[in-house]
N, C-alpha and C positions, 0 to 999 in steps of 0.2 A: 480519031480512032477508027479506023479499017472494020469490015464485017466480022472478017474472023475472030479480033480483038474480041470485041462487042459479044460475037456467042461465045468464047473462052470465058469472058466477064458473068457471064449469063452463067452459066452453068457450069463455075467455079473451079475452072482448070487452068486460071492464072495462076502465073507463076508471082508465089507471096516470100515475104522477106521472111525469115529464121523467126522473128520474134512473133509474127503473126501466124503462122505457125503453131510455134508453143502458146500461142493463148490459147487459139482452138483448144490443143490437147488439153492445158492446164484446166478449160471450163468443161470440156466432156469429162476429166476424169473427175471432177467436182458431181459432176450431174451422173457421170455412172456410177458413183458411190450410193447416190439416194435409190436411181431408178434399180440398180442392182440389190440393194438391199430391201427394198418392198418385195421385188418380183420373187426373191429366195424364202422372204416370208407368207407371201402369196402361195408359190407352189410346195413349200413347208405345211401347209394348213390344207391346201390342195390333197396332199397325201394323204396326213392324218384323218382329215374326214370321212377322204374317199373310203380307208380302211375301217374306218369305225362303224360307218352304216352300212359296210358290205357286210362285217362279221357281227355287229350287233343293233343293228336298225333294220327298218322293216322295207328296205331297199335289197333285190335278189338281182343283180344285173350279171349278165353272161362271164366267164371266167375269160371269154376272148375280149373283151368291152374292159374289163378290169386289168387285165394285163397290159392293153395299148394304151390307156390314160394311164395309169400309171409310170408307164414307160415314158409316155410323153412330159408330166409332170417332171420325172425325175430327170428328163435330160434338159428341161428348162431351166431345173432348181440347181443341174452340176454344172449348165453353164452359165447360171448369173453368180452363182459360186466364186468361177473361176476368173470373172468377171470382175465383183467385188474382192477377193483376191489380191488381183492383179493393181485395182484402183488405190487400195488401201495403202500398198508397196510403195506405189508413184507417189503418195500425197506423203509417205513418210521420209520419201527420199531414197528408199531400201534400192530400187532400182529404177534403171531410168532407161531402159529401150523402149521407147516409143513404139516402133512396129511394132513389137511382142504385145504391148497391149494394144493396137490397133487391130492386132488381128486377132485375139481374142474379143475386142469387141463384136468383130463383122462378124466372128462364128459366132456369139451370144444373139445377134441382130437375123441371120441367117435361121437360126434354131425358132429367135421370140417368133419371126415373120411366119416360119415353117408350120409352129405350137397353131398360132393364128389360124392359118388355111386350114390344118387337119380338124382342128377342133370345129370353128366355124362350117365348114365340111358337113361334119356329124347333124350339128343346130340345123344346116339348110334341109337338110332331110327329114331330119322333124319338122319342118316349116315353122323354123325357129330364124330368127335373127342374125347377124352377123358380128354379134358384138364384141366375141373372141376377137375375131380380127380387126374390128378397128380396135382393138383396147391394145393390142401386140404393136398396130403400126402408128399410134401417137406413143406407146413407148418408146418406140423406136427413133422414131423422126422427131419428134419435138420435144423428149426432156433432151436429148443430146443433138448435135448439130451436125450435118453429112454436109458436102459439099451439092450443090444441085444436082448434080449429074447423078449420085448413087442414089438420091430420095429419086429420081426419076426413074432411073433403072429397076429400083428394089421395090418400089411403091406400083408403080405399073405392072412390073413382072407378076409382083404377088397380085393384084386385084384381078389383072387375069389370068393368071393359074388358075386362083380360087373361080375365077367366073365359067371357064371351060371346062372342071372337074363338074362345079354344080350344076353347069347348062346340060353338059352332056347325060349325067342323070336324071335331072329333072328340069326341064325349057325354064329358062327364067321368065320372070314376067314382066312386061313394059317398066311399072314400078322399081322391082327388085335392078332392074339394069339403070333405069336413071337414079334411083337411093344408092346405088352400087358405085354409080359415075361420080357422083357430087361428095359421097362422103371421100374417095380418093382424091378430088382434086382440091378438097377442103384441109384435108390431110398434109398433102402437098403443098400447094398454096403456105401454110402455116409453118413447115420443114423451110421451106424459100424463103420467109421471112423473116425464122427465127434463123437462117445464116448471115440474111441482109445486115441484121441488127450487130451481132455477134460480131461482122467483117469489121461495120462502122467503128463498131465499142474496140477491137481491136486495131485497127487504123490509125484513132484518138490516140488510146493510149500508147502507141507506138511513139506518135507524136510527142506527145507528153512526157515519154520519157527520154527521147532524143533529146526535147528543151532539157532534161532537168540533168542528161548527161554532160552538155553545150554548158548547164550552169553551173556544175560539178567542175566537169575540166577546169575551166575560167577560175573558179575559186580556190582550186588547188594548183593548177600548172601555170606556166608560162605561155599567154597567144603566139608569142614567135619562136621561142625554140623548142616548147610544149616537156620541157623538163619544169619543176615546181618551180611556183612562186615563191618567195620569200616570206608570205606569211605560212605558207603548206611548210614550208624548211624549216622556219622556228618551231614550230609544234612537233613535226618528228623530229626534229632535233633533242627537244624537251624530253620527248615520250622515251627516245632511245636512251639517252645518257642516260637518266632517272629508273630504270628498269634495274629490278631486285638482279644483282651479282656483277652489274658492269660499272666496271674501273672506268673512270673519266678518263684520267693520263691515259689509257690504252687508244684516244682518240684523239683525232690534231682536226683543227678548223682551218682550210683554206680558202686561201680570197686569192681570184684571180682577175687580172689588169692585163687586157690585148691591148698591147702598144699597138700606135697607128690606123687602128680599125675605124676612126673617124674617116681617114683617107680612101678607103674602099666605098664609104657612104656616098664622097664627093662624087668619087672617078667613076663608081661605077652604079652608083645607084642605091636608094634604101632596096630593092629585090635582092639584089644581091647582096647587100651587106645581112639582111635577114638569112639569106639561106649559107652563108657561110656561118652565123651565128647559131644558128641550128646543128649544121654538120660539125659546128665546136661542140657544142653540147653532146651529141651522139658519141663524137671520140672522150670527152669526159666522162662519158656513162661508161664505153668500154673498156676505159683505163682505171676508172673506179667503180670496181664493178662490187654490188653488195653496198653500196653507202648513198647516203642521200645529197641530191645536186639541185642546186637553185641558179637562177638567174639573177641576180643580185639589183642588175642594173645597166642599160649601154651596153658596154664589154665586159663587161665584170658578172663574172660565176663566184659562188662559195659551194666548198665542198664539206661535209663532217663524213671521216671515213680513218679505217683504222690506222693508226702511226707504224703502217708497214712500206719501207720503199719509198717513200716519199721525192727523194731527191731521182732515185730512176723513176718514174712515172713521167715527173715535170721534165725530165731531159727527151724523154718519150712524146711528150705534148708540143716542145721548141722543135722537134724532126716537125710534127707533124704538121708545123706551120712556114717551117721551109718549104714545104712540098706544094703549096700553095704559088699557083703560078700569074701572082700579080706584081705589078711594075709599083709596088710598093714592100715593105721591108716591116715585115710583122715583129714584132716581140712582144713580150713576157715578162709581167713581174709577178712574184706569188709572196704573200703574206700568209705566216701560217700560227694557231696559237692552240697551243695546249692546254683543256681547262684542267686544274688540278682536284678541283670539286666539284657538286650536283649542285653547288648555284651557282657557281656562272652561269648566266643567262644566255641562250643563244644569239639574243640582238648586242649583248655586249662581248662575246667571243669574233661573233663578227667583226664589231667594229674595232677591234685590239687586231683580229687579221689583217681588216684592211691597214688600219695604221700602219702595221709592219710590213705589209705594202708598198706604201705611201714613202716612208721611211726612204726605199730605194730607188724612188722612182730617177735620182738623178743619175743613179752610177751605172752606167752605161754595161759595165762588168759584172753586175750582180741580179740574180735572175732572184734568188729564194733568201727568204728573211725571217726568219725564226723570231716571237715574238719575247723578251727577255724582261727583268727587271729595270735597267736604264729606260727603256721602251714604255713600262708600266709608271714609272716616275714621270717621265714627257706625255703621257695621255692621258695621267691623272690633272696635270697642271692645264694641259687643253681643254680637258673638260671645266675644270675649276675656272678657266678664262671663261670660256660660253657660257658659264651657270652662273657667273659673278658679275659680268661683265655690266651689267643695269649700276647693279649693288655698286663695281668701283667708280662710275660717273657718278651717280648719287652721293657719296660719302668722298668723293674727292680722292680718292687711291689712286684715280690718274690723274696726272696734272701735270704742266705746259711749261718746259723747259725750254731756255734758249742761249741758242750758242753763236757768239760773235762769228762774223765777217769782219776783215779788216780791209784798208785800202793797203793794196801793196807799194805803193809807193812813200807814204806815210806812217805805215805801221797801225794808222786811228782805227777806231770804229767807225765801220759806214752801214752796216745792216747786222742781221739777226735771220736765224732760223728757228722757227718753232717746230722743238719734237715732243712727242708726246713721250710722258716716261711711268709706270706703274711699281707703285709700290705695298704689294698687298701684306695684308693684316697674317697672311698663313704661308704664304710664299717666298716672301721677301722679294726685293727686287726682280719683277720680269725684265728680263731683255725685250724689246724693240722686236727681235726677231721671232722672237717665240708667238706675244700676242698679235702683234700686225699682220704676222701670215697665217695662225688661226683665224683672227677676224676677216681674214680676205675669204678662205677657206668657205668659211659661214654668211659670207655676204652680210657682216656689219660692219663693214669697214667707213663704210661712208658715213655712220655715229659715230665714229671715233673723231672722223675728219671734221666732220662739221662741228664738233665740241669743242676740238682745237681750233677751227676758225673762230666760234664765237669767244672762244675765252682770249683770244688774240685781240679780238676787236674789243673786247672788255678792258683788260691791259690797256692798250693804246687807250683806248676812252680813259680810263683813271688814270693815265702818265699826262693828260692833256690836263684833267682839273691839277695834277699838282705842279704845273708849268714846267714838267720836263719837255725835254727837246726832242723829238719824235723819231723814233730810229725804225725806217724801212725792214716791216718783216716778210719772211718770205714764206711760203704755205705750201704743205707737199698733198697731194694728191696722188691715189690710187686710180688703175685704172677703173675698176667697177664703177667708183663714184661717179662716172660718166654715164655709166650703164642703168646706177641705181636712183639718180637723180636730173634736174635741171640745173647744174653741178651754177654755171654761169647768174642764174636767175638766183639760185641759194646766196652764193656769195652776196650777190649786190642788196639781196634784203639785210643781210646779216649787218654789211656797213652801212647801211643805211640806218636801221636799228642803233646802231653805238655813233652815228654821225662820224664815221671815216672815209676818209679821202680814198680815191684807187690807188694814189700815189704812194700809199704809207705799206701798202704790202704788193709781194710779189706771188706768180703763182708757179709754183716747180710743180711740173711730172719728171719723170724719169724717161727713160729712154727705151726702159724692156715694157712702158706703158704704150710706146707707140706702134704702127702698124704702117704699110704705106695702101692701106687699102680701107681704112676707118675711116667713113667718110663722118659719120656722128661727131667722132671725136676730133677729126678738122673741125667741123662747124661749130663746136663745143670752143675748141680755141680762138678761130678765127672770131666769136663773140665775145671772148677776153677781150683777145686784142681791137676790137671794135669801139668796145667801151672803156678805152686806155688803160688796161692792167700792162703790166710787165709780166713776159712769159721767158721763165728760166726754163734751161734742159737739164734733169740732176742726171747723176753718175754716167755722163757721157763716158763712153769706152768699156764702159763691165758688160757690155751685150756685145753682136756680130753685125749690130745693123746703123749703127753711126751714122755713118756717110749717108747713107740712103734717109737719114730720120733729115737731116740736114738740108739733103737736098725736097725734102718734098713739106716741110714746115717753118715756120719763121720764130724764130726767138732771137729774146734780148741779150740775154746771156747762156751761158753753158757750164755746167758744173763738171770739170774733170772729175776722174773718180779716182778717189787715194791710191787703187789696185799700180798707177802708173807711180805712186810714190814708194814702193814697195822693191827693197834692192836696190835703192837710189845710187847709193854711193858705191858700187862694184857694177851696177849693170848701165853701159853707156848707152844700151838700146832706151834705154826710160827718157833719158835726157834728151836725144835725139827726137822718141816719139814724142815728147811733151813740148817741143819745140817749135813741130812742124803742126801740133795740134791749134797750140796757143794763134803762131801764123795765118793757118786756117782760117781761124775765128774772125781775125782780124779781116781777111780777106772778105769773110762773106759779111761784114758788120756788126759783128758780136763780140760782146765783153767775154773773157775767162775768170772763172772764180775757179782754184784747185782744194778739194777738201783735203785732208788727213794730216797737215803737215806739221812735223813735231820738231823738224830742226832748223838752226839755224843756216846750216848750209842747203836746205832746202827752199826756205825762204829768201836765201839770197839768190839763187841762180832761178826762181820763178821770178821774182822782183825782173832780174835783169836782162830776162827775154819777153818782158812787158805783156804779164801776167797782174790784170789788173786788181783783183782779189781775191784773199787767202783765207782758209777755215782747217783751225784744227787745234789739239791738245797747245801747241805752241803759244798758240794764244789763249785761249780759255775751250775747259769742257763747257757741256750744254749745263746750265745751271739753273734752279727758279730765279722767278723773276724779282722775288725779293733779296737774294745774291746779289741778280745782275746790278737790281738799282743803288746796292750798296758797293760793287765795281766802281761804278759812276761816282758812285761819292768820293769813295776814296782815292779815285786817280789812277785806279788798274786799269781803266780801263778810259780812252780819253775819244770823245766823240773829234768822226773826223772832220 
């Protein structure tokens, strides 16, 4: 800090922030309310005395002696009046210009200090004291607080004024000039202190309140795009809906989903994906303007705002992400939901937005999705899956079906697939597709999968005590389970536990499970295949990335996917691609198993381009296992 600094600091003609500032003011007008209101009753009492012993006490003082104290009183008593006043105003709120009371203070301080000298004046000529004026200037200076510089100016000017009015009447005396010196710079001194104090006290709480703004923002807003958090959203979400005379329906919940915005993170950086996520939120603020916006999550905003325009806003929001000049291709989905009452819950209007959302994330063509009844029946049974899902393990509602493989060339049975299949007490039969991709959804997929692994290795363990003949099952895996477990080391305890061979199962992923960039999930494989499982590829061909899964992983076999048996007999492309697929296979060392197949003439022309084996309605649905074992008995079903 530089000299200049230093005397600015000194004698208080830094420049202070707004709020330091108004503390000063807010604690002078606090202390000119008391000191104001003594002094109006001091020179209130001043008067009436003065007047009662002039006209009936045996005090006779001059008519000109009566007239100038008086005068003087009363101009002390009309400006701590105006004074208190003025203070009274500010602490009510009535008004709030600062300078107007600022400068009625100086004039009230100019007058006390002025009262001070003249009266004091009087006293030194009587060879009386100076007590007027120090009682004027610890009014002055130390119930309220000056900046250094005015206690110096105002405090010095008056002590020698008053000392050159009373020297030049009457010589002071060695005493009278050092009792003169000390009680001003005691005066002084204490004005300087009691601002030191004041600065610090306001300083602090400046501080103090900066953190409790810092903890305020944080509690209520978003740290990166500083529009609300989602707990700040549900609560005025709450507050507004629930508000005496407002229509629910008058208002829609949106959920919004930036397609692609992971890819800005990659290319160009979390800085910039943060401030592009911000400058989204600013344009959702200025396009819903009057309604309440959160950051939901990632890419995802929710909005609650009125059901006006709707669909032009979000075509307003798709421009504005055109405009966006990156080597990537943003888009937009929006979920919206209308509550029809004051309980829906904001956290469940959400998540019925996002659902409908969710809903469209595949269809390339559709931006806005309206939340509906069908919608509400599919997000009741999701919920009822995640809420139940312990419940149907425990009580057995799921349970482990299994669908023949045959040898094509034989027609027998050579293997089994175990799928899982639910049958609930209020739903009735789930689809496969409903709870497998909730449960991936929710990341419990891999309890489902390892329940079906153990009840698999159970199975086989009681077909061994009842000397059936062992039929190779094959076990589908999710990609998470990779993610969620030691998927390799699971298994091997599991058969270990039930005493099964590697030989007796096989382990299928799928094809939209791989990556050519997962190294985990190689090393996850490459440890099957270490420890001699057999690694199938299911629904080879329903994704874009085959060839490339092919080239960069090793398996036993490969599961064509029905999609290629679909149009069999009018489309020659099928026959041809399942041809050259099958060829493939053989080329790189791999068996074909083709699922779906329901006819006859479809099992023949796979038989006859040496497709080794077949799975589908033709030969048996997925059935339980005490079906199957009764297939076996009866001769439907004949081991190959």
């Amino acid at each position: 800090m530089g000299k200049i600094e230093s005397i600015k600091k000194f004698l208080g003609i830094e420049h202070f922030t707004k709020y330091t500032n108004d503390y000063f003011d807010r604690s002078n007008i606090r202390s000119s309310l008391y000191v104001a209101s003594v002094v109006v009753l001091l020179e209130l009492w001043m008067i009436i005395s003065t007047l009662f012993f002039q006209f009936f006490g045996d005090l006779n003082r001059s008519k000109a002696w009566l007239i100038t104290h008086l005068a003087s009183y009363t101009l002390l008593f009309l400006s701590a009046l105006s004074l208190l006043i003025y203070s009274l105003l500010h602490v009510k709120k009535i008004i709030k210009r600062n300078k107007e009371w600022f400068a009625v203070r100086f004039v009230f301080s100019i007058i006390s200090l002025g009262f001070g000298i003249y009266i004091s004046y009087l006293d030194y000529l009587k060879g009386e004291q100076f007590i007027t004026l120090m009682t004027m200037t610890i009014i002055v200076f130390c119930f309220t607080v000056w900046r250094p510089l005015y206690s110096i100016l105002l405090l010095t000017g008056s002590y020698t004024l008053f000392f050159i009015l009373c020297h030049n009447r009457l010589p002071a005396t060695y005493a009278t000039k050092v009792n003169l010196t000390i009680v001003m710079l005691i005066i002084l001194l204490s004005a300087i202190n009691a601002y030191r104090q004041k600065l610090s006290e306001a300083k602090k709480d400046e501080r103090l309140e900066q953190a409790h703004d810092i903890l305020l923002k944080l509690s209520i807003s978003d740290e990166v795009t500083g529009v609300a958090n989602m707990n700040y959203f549900r609560g005025q979400a709450f507050e507004l809906i629930n508000k005496p005379g407002i229509i629910p329906s008058d208002y829609i919940y949106l959920y919004f989903d930036i397609e692609n915005f992971k890819m800005i993170n990659q290319k160009y950086g979390f800085w910039e994906g943060n401030t592009f996520l911000k400058d989204f939120a600013e344009f959702l603020g200025k396009t819903f303007k009057d309604s309440i916006i959160a950051h939901f999550s990632n890419d995802n905003f929710v909005v609650l705002t009125k059901d006006e325009k709707i669909k032009e806003k979000i075509v307003d929001i798709c421009k504005k992400l055109k405009e966006y000049h990156y080597d990537i291709k943003l888009g937009l989905k929006v979920g919206a939901y209308k509550p029809e009452t004051k309980e829906v819950l904001p956290l469940i209007a959400c998540d019925q937005a996002r659902y409908a959302c969710n809903s469209i994330k595949k269809y390339y063509n559709l931006t806005y999705c309206l939340y509906d009844t069908n919608m509400s029946m599919r997000f009741q049974k999701k919920q009822h899956i995640i809420n139940n899902f312990d419940e149907a393990i425990k009580n057995e509602y799921i349970k482990v079906f299994y669908q023949p493989v045959v040898n094509a060339a034989t027609g027998n049975l050579c293997g089994l697939e175990a799928l899982a299949r639910w049958q609930d007490p209020q739903f009735g039969f789930l689809s496969p597709a409903d709870f497998i991709e909730t449960l991936e959804e929710y990341h419990l997929i891999h309890r489902l999968d390892m329940f079906v692994v153990e009840r698999v290795c159970r199975d086989i363990n009681d077909a061994k005590k009842k000397g059936r003949k062992i039929i190779p099952t094959s076990l589908n895996f999710s990609r998470l389970d990779f993610d969620s477990l030691n998927l390799a080391q699971e298994v091997a305890d599991c058969l270990e536990k039930y005493n099964i061979d590697k030989t007796e199962i096989h382990i299928e992923v799928t094809e939209s499970t791989l990556s050519e960039n997962d190294v985990k999930l190689k090393e996850e494989l490459k440890s099957f295949r270490s420890h001699g499982y057999a690694l199938w590829l299911d629904d080879f061909g329903s994704g874009y990335s085959g060839l490339n899964v092919l080239k960069e992983y090793d398996f036993d076999l490969i599961k064509i996917d029905m999609k290629f048996l679909s149009n069999f007999d009018v489309n020659e492309k099928s026959r041809q691609i399942l041809k050259n697929v099958i060829n493939l296979a053989k080329d790189l060392g791999m068996q074909t198993l083709t699922e779906g197949v329901e006819t006859k003439e479809q099992y023949d022309f796979l038989r006859e381009n040496g497709c080794e084996k077949l799975q589908g309605y033709l030969f048996s649905k997925p059935v339980a296992r005490n079906e199957f074992e009764a297939m076996l008995d009866n001769g439907t079903l004949i081991i190959d």
